[in-house]
N, C-alpha and C positions, 0 to 999 in steps of 0.2 A: 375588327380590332385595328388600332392603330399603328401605322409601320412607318419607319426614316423615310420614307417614301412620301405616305400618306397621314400626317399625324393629324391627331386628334384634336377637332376643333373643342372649345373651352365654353360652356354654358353657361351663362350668365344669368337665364331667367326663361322658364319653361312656356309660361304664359303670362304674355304672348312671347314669342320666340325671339330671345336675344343670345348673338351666339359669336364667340372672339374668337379671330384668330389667332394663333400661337406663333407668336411675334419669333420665337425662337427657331423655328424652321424656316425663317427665310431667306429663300436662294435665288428665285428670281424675280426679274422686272416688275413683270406682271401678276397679279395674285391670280390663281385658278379661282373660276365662279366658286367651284365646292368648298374651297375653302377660306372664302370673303368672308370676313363680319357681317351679320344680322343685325339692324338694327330696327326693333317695331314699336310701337306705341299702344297700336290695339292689332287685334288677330289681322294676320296675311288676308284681303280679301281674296274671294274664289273668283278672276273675271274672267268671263268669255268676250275673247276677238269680236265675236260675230255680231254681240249686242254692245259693246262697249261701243261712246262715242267723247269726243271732245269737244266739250264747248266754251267757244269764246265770246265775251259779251264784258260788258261795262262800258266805260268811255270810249268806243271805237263806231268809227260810222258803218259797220257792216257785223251785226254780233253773226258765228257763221257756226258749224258745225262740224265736223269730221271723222271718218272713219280712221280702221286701223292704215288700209290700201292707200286711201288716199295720202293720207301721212307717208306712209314708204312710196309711195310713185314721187313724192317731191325730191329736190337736190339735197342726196345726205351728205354727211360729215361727220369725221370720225374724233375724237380727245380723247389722249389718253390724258387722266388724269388723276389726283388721288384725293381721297375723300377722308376725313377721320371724324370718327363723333364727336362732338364738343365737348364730351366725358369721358375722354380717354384718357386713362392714366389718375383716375380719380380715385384709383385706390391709394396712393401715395401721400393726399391730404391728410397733413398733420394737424391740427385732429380731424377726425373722417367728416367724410360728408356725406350729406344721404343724397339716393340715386343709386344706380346699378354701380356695381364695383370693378368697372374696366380695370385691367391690367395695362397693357402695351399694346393688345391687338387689335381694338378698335379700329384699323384704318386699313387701308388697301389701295391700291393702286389697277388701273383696268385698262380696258382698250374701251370707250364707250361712242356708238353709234347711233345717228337719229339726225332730226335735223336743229338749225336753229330757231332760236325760241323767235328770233327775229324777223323771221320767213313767216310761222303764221301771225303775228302781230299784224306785218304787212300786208297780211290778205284782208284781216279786217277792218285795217285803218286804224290808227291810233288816234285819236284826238287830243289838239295841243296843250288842251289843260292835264294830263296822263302825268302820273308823280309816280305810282307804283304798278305792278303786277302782281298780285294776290295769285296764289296756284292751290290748289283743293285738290287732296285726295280721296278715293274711295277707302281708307279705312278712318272708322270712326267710334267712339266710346264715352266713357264718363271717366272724367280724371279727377283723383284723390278723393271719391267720395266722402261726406260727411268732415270733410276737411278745412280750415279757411281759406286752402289755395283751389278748395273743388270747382271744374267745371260748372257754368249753368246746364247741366243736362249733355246730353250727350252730344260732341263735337266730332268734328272731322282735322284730319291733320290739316293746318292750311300755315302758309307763311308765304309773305310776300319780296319780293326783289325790288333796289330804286329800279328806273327804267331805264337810265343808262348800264346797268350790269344785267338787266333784263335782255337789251338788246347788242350786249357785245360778244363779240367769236366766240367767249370761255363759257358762252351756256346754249345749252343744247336740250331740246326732248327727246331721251336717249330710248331706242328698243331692240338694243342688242348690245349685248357685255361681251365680251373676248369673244367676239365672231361669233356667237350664239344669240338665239333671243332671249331676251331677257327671264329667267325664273320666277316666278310668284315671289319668293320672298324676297327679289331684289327689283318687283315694282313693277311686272309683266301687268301689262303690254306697255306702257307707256311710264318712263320717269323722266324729272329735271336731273340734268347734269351741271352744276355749277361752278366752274372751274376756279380753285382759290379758297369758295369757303367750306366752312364746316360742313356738316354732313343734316344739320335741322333744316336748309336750305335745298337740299336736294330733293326735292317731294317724290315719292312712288306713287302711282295708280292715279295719276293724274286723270281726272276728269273734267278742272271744270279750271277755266284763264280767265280771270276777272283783270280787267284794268281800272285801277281806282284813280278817285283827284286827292284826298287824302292819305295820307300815311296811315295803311291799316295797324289796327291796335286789338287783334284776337292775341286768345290765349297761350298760342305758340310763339308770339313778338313781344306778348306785353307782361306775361305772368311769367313765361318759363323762357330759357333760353336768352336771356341776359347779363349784363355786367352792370360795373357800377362805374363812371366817369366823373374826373374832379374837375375838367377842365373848367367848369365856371365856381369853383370853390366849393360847395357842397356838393357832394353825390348825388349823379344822374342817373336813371335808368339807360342804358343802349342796346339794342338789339345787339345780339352777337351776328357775326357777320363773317370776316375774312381769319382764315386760319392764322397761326403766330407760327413763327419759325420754330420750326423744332429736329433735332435729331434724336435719335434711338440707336443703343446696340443692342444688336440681336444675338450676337456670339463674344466671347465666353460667358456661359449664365451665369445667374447669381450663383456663387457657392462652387464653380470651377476649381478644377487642382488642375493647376498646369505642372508644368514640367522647368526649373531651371536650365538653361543655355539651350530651349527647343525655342524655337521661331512657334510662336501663336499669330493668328490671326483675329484683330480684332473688328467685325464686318458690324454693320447697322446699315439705316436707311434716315433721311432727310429730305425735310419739304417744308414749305410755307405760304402765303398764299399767294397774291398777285405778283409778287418779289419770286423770282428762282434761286435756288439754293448756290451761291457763290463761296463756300469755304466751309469746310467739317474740322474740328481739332480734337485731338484726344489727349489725355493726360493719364497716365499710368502709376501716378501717384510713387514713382520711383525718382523724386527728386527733380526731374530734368523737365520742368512743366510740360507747354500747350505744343505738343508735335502738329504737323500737317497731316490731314489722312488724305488718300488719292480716292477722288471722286470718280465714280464708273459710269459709262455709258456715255453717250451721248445725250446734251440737258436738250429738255422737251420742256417746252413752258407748261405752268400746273399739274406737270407729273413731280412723282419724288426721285430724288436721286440715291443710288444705292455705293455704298462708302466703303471699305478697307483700311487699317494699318496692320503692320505686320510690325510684331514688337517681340524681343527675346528679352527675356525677363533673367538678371545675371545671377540674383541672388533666390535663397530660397525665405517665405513670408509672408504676411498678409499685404494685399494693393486692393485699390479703389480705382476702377478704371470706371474716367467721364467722358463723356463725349458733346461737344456745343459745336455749333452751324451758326453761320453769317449771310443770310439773305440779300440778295441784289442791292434791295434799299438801304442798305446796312445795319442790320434788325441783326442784335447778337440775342441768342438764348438767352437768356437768363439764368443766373444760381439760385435763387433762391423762390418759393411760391409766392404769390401774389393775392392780395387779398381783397384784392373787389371781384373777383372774377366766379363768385360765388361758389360753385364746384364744379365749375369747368376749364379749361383751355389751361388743364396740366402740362404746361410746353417747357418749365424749369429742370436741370439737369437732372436726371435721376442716377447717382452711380450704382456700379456694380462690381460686389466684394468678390474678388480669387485669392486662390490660396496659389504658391506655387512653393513646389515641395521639389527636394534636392531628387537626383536622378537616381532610379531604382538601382540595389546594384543587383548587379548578376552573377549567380555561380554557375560552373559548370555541375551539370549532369551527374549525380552519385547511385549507384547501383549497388542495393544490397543481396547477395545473392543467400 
């Protein structure tokens, strides 16, 4: 059962297992493994250490092979970072959209260990005509059967990285999440870690590094996981790619009764992609617009930053408390949804309605004998 302690992750889809955290219990930095977001495509596979291997091949003058060992005998490194589905918050589209119905919790934040992707490129040699890196997992399935967006038969997760984000410090082949090894459902023994973008980008169960001369166009680049772009006048297809700045509050929930003249705390979390989160504002809908909220921790590049305002609320009534973030590059949130972005990269403000009701009174103690 679930306790203030240990609340109850949020199911999203039984099979294959997709599974949200409740964005509302969050207190610290880092999300505990148990209770990260799930995010699967097709069933968890079941691998063994002993027989899995990694193989690198395509445009490289050395295609090589590798075990678990040898992988962790190389020089690791650790990022923390934070990762959110490209469909978080996709229950909010007015009118809906289809796809799993994230709420908030889609995302998380880790300590993630391994090495970089750029260490075994190097072993094999890249060759100068090298445009992308293709990464293939071991789970695999048939998507939309009987549909017109259906797979040809059954596929394997695969998505590619250009090869300058391929080979810079913010990606990693991660095999250990908060000082632990990695769990099956978050991509044991081996995942990408790709600091900055969504979470389609971060492959689990990494089996197989292909270096292509072409910009690969599989079903994870080219049918699903996209946007639409005007920059040459019509709409373009684009891969999704780098997260959009976004904040969240996570305390007071929807539908809170606060207390007139008590000091609330209003806490959330914020992040965005290659940009670090440089300013949170909140707005309490009590006339006095955009406040400053005080950002916590010390910033970490590609982690999220976790936020506070402390607001006394004077009168008793209904408020809309909003929350927008301003990223390095100066990337403001957005008000309102955006409509090329298909049903994903929900990063526009969501608010959140309290009531605050006048202070209880108290009587003293009456004794009827």
């Amino acid at each position: 059962m679930p306790t203030p302690q240990q609340p109850s992750l949020i199911v999203r889809q039984k099979s294959p297992q997709n599974i949200e955290f409740p964005f509302a219990s969050l207190s610290d930095w880092l999300i505990p493994t148990e209770l990260f977001f799930v995010r699967n495509h097709f069933p968890s596979p079941d691998l063994d250490a002993r027989d899995w291997r990694l193989r690198v091949g395509g445009a490289v003058e050395r295609p090589i092979e590798l075990d678990l060992d040898s992988i962790k005998a190389m020089r690791s490194t650790t990022l923390n970072a934070v990762v959110e589905c490209a469909g978080n918050g996709r229950v909010y589209y007015v009118p809906p959209r289809e796809g799993l119905q994230w709420q908030n919790g889609a995302v998380g934040n880790a300590a993630w260990t391994g090495v970089l992707l750029r260490d075994i490129l190097e072993m094999a040699g890249v060759k100068r005509t090298a445009c992308e890196v293709l990464l293939t997992g071991a789970d695999s399935g048939v998507v939309d059967a009987n549909k017109k967006t259906a797979s040809p038969g059954p596929i394997a997760f695969a998505r590619s990285l250009p090869l300058e984000k391929a080979i810079a410090d913010s990606t990693i082949l991660a095999y250990s999440m908060n000082d632990e090894p990695l769990t099956r459902d978050h991509g044991y023994p081996l995942r990408a870690v790709v600091g900055g973008w969504f979470g389609m980008a971060w492959v689990k169960w990494i089996t197989d590094i292909t270096v292509v001369e072409q910009p690969f166009l599989g079903y994870w680049q080219a049918r699903d996981y996209f946007r639409w772009e005007r920059g040459l006048g019509e709409p373009t297809l684009v891969p999704l790619a780098e997260m959009e700045v976004k904040a969240q509050i996570a305390r007071p929930v929807q539908g809170a009764r606060l207390i007139a003249g008590q000091p609330c705390r209003i806490f959330g979390a914020a992040w965005s992609g290659e940009a670090g989160i440089r300013q949170v504002q909140i707005c309490t809908g009590d006339g006095k617009g955009w406040r400053e909220g005080r950002l916590l921790e010390t910033e970490r590049p590609f982690a999220w930053r976790l936020w506070e305002y402390m607001w006394t609320p004077e009168e008793a009534g209904q408020y809309t408390l909003r929350c927008r973030a301003t990223d390095g590059a100066g990337c403001v949130q957005p008000d309102l949804q955006r409509s090329d972005c298909e049903s994903y990269v929900a990063n526009w403000i969501i608010p959140v309605e309290v009531t605050v009701v006048p202070e209880p009174q108290r009587y003293d103690e009456e004794f009827v004998i």
